[in-house]
C-alpha positions as CSV (number, residue, x, y, z in Angstrom):
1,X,46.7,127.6,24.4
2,X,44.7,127.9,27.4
3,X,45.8,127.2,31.0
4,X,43.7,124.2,31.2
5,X,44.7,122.9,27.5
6,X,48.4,123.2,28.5
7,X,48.4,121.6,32.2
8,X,46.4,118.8,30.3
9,X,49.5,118.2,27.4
10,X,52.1,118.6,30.7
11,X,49.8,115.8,32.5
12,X,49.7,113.5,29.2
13,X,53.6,113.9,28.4
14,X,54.8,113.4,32.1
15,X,52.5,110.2,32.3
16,X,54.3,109.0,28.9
17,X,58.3,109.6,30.3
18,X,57.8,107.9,33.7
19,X,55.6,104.9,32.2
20,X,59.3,104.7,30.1
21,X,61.5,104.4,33.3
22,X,64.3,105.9,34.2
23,X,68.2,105.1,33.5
24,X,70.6,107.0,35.7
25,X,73.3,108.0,33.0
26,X,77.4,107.6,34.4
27,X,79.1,110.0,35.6
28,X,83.1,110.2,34.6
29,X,84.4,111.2,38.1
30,X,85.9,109.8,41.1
31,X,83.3,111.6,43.5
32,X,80.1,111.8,42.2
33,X,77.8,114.6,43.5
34,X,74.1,114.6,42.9
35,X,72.1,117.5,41.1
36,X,72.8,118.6,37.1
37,X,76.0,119.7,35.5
38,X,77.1,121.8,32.9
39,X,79.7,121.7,30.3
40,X,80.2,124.5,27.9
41,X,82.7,123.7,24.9
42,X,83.1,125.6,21.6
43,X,81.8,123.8,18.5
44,X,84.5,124.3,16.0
45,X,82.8,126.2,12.5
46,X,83.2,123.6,10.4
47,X,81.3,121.1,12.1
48,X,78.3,123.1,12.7
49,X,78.2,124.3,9.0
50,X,78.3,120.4,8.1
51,X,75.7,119.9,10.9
52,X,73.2,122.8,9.4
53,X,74.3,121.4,6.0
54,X,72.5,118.0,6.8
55,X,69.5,119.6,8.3
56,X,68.8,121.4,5.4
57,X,69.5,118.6,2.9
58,X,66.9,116.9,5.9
59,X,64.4,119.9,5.1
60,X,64.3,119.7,9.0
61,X,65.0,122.3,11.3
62,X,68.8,122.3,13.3
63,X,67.2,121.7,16.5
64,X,65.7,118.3,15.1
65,X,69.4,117.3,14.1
66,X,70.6,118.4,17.3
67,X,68.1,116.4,19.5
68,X,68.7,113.3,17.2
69,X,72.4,113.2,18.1
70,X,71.8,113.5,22.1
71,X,69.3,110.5,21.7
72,X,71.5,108.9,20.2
73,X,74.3,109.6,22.9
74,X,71.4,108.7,25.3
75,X,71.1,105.7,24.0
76,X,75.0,104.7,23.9
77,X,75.7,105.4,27.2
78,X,72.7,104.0,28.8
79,X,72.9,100.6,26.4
80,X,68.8,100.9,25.5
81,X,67.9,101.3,21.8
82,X,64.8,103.8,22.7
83,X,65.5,106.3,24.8
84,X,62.8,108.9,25.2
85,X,64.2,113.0,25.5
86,X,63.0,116.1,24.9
87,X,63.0,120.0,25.3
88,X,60.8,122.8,26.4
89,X,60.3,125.5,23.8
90,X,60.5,129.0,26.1
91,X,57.7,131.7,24.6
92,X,58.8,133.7,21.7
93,X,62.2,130.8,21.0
94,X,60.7,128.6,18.5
């Protein structure tokens, strides 16, 4: 994809999230800071066997399973039934 081509597609798709607002998601602390934050937290094996399980009776791939269940967290704790998410794909991690 060429330079142009791809500034185009990041144009199109940043015009499509803001025209679908914004919902500031809770925070579950006392003293809220702004900026991102990270959790890291072991999966236990079972449940990701059962999780790769169901995307491949899907015939889709994990990630798709994966980024279904945070939409549908999304949606929970904002209360909207359509919630638009995403990811970015980094070159050669398809």
């Amino acid at each position: 994809m060429n330079t142009t081509t791809a500034e185009h597609g990041r144009e199109f798709w940043r015009g499509v999230l803001l025209a679908g607002g914004f919902i500031a998601l809770p925070r579950w602390t006392l003293e809220p800071v702004p900026g991102i934050g990270e959790h890291e937290a072991r999966i236990p094996d079972e449940l990701v066997a059962a999780v790769r399980r169901l995307a491949d009776e899907l015939a889709v791939p994990l990630s798709s399973v994966l980024l279904t269940a945070h939409a549908k967290v999304l949606g929970a704790l904002s209360g909207e039934r359509e919630v638009s998410t995403g990811y970015a794909t980094v070159e050669g991690r398809r």
